[in-house]
C-alpha positions as CSV (number, residue, x, y, z in Angstrom):
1,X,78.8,282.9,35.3
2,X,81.8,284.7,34.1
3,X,83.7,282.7,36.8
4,X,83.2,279.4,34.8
5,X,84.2,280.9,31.9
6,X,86.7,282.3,32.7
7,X,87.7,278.8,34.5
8,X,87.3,277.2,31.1
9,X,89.0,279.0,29.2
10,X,92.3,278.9,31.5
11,X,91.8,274.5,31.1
12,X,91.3,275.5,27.5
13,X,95.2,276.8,27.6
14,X,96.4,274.4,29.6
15,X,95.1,271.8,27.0
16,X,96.2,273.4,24.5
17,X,99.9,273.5,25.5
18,X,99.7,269.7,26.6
19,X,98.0,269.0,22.8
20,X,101.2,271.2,21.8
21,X,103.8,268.6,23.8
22,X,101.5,265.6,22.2
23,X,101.9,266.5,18.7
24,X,105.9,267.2,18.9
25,X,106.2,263.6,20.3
26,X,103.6,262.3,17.7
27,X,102.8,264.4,15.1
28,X,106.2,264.8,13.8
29,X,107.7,262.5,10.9
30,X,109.9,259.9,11.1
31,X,112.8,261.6,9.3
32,X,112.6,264.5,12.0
33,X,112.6,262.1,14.7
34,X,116.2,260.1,12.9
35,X,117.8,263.5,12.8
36,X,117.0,264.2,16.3
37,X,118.3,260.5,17.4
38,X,121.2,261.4,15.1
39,X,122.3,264.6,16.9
40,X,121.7,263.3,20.5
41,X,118.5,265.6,20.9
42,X,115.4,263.4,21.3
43,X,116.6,262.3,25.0
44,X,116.5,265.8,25.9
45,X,113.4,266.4,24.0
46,X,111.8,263.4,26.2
47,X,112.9,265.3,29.5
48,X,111.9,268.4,28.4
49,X,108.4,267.4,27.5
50,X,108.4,265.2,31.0
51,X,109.1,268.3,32.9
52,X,106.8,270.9,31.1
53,X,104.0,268.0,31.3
54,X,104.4,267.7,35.2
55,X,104.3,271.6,35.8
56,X,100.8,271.0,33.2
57,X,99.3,268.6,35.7
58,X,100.3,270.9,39.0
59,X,98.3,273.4,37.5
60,X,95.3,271.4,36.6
61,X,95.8,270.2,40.0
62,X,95.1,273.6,41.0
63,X,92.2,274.4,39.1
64,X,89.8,270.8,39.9
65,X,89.0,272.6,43.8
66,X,87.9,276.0,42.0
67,X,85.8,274.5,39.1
68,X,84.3,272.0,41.9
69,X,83.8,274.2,44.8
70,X,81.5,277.1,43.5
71,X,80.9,280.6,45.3
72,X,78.3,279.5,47.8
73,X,76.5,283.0,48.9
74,X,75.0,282.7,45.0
75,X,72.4,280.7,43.1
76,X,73.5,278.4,39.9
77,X,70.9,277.4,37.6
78,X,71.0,273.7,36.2
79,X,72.9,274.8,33.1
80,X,75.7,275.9,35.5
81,X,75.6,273.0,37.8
82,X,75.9,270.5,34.2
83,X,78.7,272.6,32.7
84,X,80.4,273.0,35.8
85,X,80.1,269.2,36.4
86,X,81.2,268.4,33.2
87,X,84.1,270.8,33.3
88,X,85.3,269.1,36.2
89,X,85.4,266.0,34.2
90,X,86.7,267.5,31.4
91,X,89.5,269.0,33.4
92,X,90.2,265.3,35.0
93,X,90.7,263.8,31.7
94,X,92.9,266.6,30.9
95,X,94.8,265.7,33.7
96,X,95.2,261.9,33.0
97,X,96.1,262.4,29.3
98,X,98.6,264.6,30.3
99,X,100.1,262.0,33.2
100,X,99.8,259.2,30.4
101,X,101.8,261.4,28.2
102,X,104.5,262.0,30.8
103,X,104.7,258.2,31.8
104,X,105.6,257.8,28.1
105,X,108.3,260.5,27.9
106,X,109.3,259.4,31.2
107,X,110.0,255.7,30.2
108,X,111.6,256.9,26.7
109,X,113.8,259.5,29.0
110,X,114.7,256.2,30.7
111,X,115.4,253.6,28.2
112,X,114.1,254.1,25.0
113,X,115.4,251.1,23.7
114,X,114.4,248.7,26.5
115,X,111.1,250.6,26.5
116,X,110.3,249.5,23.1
117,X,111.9,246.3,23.3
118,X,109.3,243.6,22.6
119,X,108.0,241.6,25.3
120,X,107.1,237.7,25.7
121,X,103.8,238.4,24.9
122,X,104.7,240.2,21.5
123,X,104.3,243.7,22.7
124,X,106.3,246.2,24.0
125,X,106.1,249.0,27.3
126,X,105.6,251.3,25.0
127,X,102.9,249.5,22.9
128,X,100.8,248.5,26.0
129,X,101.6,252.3,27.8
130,X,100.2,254.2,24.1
131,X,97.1,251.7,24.2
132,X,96.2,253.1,27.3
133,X,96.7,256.7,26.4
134,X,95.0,256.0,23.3
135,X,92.0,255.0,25.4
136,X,92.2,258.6,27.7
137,X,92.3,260.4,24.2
138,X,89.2,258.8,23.4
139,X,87.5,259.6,26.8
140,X,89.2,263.6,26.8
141,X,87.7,263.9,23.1
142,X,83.8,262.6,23.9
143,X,84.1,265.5,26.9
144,X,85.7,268.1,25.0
145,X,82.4,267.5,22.6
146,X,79.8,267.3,25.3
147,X,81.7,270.4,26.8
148,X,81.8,272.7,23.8
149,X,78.2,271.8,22.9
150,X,77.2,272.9,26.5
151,X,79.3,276.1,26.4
152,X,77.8,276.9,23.0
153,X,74.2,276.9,24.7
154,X,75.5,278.7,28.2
């Protein structure tokens, strides 16, 4: 029992230090992100965030054969089995919101300006790339909510 928490709790950090990279690519206001352009820093920023986001996702890497392979010589009830399961999930969502993220910075490393250039169709890279991580927010947010309510009751 105190594995899986203790297994959660380590996700827990590494999402939190992903959500920490998200919101200093997203969260910050446009004037911050001029001044940035202005002094040269954002392309640096980009590779930074690429870099930290990839040693996120080796360690999440690390984690998915621990949460799924459970100490065999001991029982698990159901509760562990459904919060272990849905950890696992959890920690896979993690994992490809943080390798969406990194496409992004990856691209805007790249070519910013080609990256956000509009395409035939009206939209840009970027535009079609942020739908997508959109979409794996969505999913990482319903199983951060199933999780939390099924740690509450563990």
């Amino acid at each position: 029992m105190s594995e899986l928490i203790k297994l959660g709790c380590t996700v827990a950090d590494v999402y939190h230090r992903y959500h920490d990279i998200h919101g200093a690519l997203f969260g910050a206001s446009y004037f911050r992100r001029m001044v940035d352009a202005l002094r040269g820093r954002r392309q640096r920023t980009y590779d930074k965030s690429s870099l930290a986001l990839k040693a996120l996702q080796e360690e999440l890497e690390q984690l998915e054969p621990q949460i799924a392979d459970p100490q065999q010589d001991r029982s698990t009830t159901g509760a562990d089995r459904e919060l272990r399961k849905t950890l696992l999930e959890y920690t896979r969502a993690v994992r490809q919101s943080v390798i969406g993220l990194e496409h992004i910075c990856t691209h805007l490393d790249q070519d910013e300006a080609a990256y956000r250039a509009l395409g035939p169709d009206g939209r840009s890279r970027f535009t079609a790339d942020k739908l997508d991580y959109d979409h794996r927010l969505s999913e990482l947010e319903r199983l951060g909510t199933r999780l939390e309510r099924l740690f509450s009751h563990y």
